[in-house]
C-alpha positions as CSV (number, residue, x, y, z in Angstrom):
1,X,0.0,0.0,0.0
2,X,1.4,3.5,-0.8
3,X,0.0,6.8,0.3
4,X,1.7,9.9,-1.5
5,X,0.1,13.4,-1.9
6,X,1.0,15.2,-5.5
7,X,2.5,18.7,-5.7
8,X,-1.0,19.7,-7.2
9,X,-2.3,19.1,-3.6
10,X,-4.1,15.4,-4.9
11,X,-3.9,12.5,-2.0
12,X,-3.3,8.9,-4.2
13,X,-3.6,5.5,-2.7
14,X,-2.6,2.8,-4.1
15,X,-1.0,-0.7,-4.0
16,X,2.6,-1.6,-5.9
17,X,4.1,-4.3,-5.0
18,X,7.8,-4.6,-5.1
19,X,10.8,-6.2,-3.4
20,X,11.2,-4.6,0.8
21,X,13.2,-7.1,2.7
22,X,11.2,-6.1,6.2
23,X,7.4,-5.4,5.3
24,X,7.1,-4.9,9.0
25,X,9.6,-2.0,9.0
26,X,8.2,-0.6,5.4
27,X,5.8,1.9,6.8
28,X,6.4,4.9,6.8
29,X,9.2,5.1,4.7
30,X,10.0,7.6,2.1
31,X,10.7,6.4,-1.8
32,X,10.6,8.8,-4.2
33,X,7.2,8.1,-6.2
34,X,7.1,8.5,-10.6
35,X,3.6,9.3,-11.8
36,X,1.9,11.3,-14.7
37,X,0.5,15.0,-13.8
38,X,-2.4,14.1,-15.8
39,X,-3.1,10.8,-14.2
40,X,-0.9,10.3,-10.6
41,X,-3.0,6.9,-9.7
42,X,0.0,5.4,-12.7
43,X,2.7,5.7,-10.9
44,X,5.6,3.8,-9.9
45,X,8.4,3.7,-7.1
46,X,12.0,4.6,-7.7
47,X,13.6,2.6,-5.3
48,X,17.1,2.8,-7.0
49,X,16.7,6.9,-6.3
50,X,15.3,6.1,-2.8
51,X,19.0,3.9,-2.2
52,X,21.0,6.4,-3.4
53,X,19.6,9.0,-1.2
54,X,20.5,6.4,1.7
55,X,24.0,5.8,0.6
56,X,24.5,9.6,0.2
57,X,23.3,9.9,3.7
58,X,25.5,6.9,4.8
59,X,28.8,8.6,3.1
60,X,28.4,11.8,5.1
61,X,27.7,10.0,8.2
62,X,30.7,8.7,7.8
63,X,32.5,11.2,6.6
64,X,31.7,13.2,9.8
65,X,32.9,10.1,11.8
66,X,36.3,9.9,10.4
67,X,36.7,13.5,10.9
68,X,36.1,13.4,14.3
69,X,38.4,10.6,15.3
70,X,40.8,12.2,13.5
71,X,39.9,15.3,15.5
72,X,40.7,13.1,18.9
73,X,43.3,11.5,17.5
74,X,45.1,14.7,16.6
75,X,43.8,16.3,19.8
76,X,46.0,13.2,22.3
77,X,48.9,13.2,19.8
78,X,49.5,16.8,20.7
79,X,48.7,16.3,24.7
């Protein structure tokens, strides 16, 4: 089941099925949704955009990691 509201202001409901590996931890979720402005109830799920936000999200995560160890790292070196 997948709930989405247009930028036209148009609630859709509908059902797509396609591959989560946790149904019980789906809802909720954001995926970026495909559809026609003349028709939104054709639509269909981008999931391949919806992992590359994650992974985006993943690599500053880390990023931000590394650069604090490195901050603490740098930090005792010079005690």
């Amino acid at each position: 089941m997948v709930s989405f509201t247009t930028r036209e202001d148009t609630t859709v409901i509908g059902f797509r099925p396609f591959d989560v590996t946790d149904p019980s931890g789906s809802r909720g979720r954001e995926v970026t949704v495909r559809y026609q402005p003349g028709d939104p109830a054709e639509f269909t799920l981008d999931l391949a955009d919806t992992r590359r936000d994650l992974w985006a999200v993943v690599r500053f995560d880390l990023s931000v990691l590394l650069v604090g160890v490195a901050a603490v790292v740098t930090g005792v070196y010079l005690l």
